[in-house]
C-alpha positions as semicolon CSV with decimal commas, in nm:
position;residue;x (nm);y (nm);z (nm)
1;X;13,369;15,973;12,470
2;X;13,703;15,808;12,487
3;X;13,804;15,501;12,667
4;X;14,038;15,523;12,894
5;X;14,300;15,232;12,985
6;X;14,473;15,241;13,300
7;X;14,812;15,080;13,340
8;X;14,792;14,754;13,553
9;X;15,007;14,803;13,895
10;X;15,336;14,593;13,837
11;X;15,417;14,348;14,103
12;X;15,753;14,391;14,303
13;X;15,942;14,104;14,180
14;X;15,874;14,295;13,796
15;X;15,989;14,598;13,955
16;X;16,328;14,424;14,109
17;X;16,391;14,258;13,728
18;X;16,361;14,560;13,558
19;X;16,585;14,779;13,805
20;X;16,872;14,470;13,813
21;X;16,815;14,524;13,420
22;X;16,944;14,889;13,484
23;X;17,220;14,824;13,718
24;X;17,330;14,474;13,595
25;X;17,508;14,650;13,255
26;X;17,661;14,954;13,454
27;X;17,812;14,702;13,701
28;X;17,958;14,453;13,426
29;X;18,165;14,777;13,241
30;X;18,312;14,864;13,573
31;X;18,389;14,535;13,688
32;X;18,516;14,511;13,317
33;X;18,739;14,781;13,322
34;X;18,901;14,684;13,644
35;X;18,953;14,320;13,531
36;X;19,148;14,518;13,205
37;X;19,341;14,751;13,447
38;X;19,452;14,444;13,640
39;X;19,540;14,213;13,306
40;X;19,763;14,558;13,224
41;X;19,900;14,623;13,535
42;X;20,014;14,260;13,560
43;X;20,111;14,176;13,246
44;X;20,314;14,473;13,103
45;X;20,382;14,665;13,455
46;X;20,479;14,305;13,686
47;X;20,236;14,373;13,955
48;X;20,244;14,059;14,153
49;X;20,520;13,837;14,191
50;X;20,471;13,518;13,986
51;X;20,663;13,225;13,905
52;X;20,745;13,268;13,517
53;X;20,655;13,465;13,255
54;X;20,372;13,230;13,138
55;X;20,218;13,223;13,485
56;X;20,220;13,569;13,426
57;X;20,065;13,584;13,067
58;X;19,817;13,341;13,161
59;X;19,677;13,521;13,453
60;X;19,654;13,851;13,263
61;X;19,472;13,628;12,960
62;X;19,201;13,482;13,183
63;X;19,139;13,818;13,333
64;X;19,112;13,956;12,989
65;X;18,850;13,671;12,934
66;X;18,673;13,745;13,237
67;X;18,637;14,127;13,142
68;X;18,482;13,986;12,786
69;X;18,251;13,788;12,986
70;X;18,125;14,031;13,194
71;X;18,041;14,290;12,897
72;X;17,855;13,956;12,725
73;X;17,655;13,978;13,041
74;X;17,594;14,328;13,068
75;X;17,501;14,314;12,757
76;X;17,285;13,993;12,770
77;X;17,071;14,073;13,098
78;X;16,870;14,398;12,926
79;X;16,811;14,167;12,570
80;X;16,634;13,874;12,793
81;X;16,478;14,106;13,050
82;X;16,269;14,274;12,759
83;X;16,220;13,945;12,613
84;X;16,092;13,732;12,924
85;X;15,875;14,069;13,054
86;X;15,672;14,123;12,785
């Protein structure tokens, strides 16, 4: 005779966390990658038309930092998701 344990039903606002936990990392690396294609494009290419060469450097350096924060997140959102869920 074994005992069998069902799995409690999870609510929808547990399903909705965990499924933003999926998409949430997949949607940083994009958005990631086009903040990087952008700091290129405008800092080695000239897209745009700005008025010096710092403006320029500094707009391709906070998009740069952008990028990095948006992988931090990506990465972030999973780690506290299995955390706060538990």
């Amino acid at each position: 005779m074994g005992v069998c344990l069902a799995k409690k039903p999870e609510s929808g606002v547990r399903h909705l966390v965990r499924f933003l936990a999926l998409g949430v990392p997949t949607v940083s690396r994009i958005l990631a990658v086009a903040l990087i294609v952008a700091a290129i494009g405008i800092a080695f290419f000239n897209i745009g038309s700005y008025a010096t060469d710092n403006d320029r450097a500094l707009v391709a350096l906070l998009l740069t930092v952008f990028a990095l924060v948006s992988l931090v997140i990506g990465f972030a959102v999973p780690v506290l998701t299995r955390r706060f869920l538990r």
